[in-house]
N, C-alpha and C positions, 0 to 999 in steps of 0.2 A: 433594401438598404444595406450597403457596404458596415460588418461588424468586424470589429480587431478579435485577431485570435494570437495568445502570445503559445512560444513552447518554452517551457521551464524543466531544466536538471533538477530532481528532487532529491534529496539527503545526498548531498554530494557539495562541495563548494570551488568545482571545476567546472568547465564546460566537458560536453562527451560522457560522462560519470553517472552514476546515481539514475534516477528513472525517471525516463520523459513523461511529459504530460501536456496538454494542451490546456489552455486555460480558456474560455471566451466567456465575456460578460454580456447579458442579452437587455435588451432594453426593457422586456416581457416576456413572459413563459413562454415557448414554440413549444408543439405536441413532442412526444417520445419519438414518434420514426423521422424527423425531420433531425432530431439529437442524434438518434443512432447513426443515420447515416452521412454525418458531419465525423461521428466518430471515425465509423470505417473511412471514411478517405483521410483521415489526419492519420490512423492505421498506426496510433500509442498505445503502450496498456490500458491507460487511461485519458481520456476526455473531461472534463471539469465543464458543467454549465450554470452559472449566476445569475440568478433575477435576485435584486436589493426588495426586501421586503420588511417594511416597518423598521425595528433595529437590527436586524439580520439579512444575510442573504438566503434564499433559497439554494441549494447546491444539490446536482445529478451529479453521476458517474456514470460512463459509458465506456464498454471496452470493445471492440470492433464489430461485434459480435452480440454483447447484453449487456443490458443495464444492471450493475452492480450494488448489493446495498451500504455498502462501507468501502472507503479507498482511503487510504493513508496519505500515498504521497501524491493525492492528484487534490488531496486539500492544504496538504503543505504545501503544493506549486500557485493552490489559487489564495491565501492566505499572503503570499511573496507577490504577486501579484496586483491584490487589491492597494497594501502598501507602496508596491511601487510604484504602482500610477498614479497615486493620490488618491484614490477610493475611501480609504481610510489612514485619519492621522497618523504619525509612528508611533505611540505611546495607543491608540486607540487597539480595543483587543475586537479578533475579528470572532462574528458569530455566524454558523449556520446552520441552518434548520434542512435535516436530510431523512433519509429511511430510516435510519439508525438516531434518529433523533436530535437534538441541539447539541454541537463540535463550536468549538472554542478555539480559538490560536488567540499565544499572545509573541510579543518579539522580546527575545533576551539576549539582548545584545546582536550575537550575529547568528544566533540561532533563532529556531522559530520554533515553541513548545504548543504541541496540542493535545487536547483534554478529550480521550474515546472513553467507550466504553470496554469492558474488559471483557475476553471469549475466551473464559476456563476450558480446557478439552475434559472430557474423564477416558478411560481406558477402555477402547474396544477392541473386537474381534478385526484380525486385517481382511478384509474384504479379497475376494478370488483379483489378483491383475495387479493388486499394490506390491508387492515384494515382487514380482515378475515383471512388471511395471517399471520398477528403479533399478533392478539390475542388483538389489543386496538385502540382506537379513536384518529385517527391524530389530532394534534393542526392546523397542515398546514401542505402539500404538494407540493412539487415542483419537478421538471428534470433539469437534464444538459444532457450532450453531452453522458453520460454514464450509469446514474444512478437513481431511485428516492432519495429525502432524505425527512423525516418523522421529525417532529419535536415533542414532547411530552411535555406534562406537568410537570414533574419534571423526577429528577434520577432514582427516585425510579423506577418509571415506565419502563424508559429505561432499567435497570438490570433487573427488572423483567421479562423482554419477554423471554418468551416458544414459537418461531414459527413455524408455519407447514410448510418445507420446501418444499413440495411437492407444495400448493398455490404460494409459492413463486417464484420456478421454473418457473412456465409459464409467468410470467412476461416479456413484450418483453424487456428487460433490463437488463445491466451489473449485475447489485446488487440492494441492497436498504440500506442506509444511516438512520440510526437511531439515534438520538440525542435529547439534551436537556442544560438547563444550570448546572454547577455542585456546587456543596457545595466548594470542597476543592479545585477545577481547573474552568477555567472559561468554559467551556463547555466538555461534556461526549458525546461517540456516540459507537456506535455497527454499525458490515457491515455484512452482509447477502447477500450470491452469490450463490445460489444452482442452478442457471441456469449455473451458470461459473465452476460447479466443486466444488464448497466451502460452505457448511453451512453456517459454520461462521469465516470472517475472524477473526484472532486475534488481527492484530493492519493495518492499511488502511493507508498509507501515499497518495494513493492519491484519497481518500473520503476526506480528507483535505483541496485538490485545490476547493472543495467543499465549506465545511465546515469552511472555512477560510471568504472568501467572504459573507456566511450566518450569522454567526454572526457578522460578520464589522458593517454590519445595521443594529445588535439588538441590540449589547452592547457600539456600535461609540470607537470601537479602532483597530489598526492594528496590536498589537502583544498581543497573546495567547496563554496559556499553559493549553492543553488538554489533555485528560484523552481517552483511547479507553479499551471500560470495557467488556473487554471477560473476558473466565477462566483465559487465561495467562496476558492479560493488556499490557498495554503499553506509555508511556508518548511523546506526541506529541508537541514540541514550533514550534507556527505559526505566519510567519511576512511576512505582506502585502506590497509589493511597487510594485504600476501601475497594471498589467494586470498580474503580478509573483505573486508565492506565494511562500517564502523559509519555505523549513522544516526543522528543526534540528532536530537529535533522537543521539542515542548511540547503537551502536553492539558492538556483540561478539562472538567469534566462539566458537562453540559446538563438531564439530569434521570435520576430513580431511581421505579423502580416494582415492582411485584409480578407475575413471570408464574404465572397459573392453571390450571399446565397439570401 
């Protein structure tokens, strides 16, 4: 049976911008490798897969390569989605039940706010290939439950990395979290996943549940408007309450088609 699969710009309110994602809504759960491999040929950071279940939807993440257990903006793209087909009312807030447990979107105005959970890092040792790896001298290092994240001495630096992706791979690690404070936004970062499939991501909502908690203790405040400085970019607002971390971003769909599979 012929299924629509849309691609939606996440945290961007352009087409070309912000980071692609696939959306497809399934009538019924399909097994993992029939996902995966829907993923690779859509060949986005992200994949998005929907079975509507009781008040919620069920939602995977898949990136060309694995299955992932949290994605930021591949549920900001299906959260933009479900609204814009009619899936769900505009006033209706969207639920889904994932690895990471019940995510929440609601719509404010033209943004779309969603409700994660929060990935404190704490401070570790750089592992052998991380600084060799990005080409420059960590200010600090730390892990969360996913990822490293690198912190740097200014922007400049952060945009300037050229990484060797290949060092970067063998990191036992989701990715690695790059960042700094920003000139024009209160803080900038770059995500890097060549273990997971991805170079470089384009915009990371959830290096954010991150990235939210690491700056709380450097700049002493809970809401943030961030900057993610790939080639395509992306603007990220960050607000902290308890052990959550809500993100707001903006999508947009880029195109709609029929998968035949």
């Amino acid at each position: 049976m012929p299924l629509n699969i849309t691609q939606i710009d996440a945290f961007t309110d352009k087409p070309f911008a912000g980071n692609p994602a696939a959306v497809c809504l399934l009538p019924q759960a399909r097994d993992a490798s029939w996902m995966q491999a829907v993923a690779r040929e859509m060949n986005l950071a992200e994949t998005a897969f929907l079975v509507r279940h009781a008040d919620a939807f069920q939602l995977r993440w898949f990136t060309p390569t694995v299955e992932v257990d949290l994605c930021g903006h591949a549920t900001l793209a299906s959260a933009h989605a479900l609204w814009e087909e009619g899936q769900l009312a505009p006033d209706e807030q969207a639920r889904f039940d994932t690895r990471s447990g019940r995510l929440t979107a609601d719509r404010k105005r033209d943004w779309i706010e969603m409700d994660f959970p929060a990935k404190p890092e704490e401070q570790a040792a750089a592992p052998q290939g991380l600084a060799e790896g990005l080409g420059a001298t960590p200010k600090y290092v730390g892990r969360n439950a996913f990822d490293y994240i690198v912190e740097l001495d200014s922007e400049e630096a952060v945009r300037a990395l050229r990484p060797n992706h290949s060092l970067l791979a063998k990191l036992p690690v989701r990715g690695v979290i790059v960042t700094s404070r920003g000139a024009d936004y209160d803080f900038i970062s770059r995500f890097f996943a060549p273990g997971s499939g991805i170079d470089e991501d384009p915009v990371t909502g959830s290096a954010h549940c991150c990235l939210g908690p690491f700056w709380r203790s450097r700049l002493n405040k809970t809401e943030f408007v961030a900057y993610q400085a790939s080639a395509r970019g992306g603007v990220v607002r960050v607000r902290l309450e308890g052990g959550r971390v809500l993100l707001s971003g903006q999508a947009v769909t880029v195109l709609r088609g029929t998968l035949m599979a």
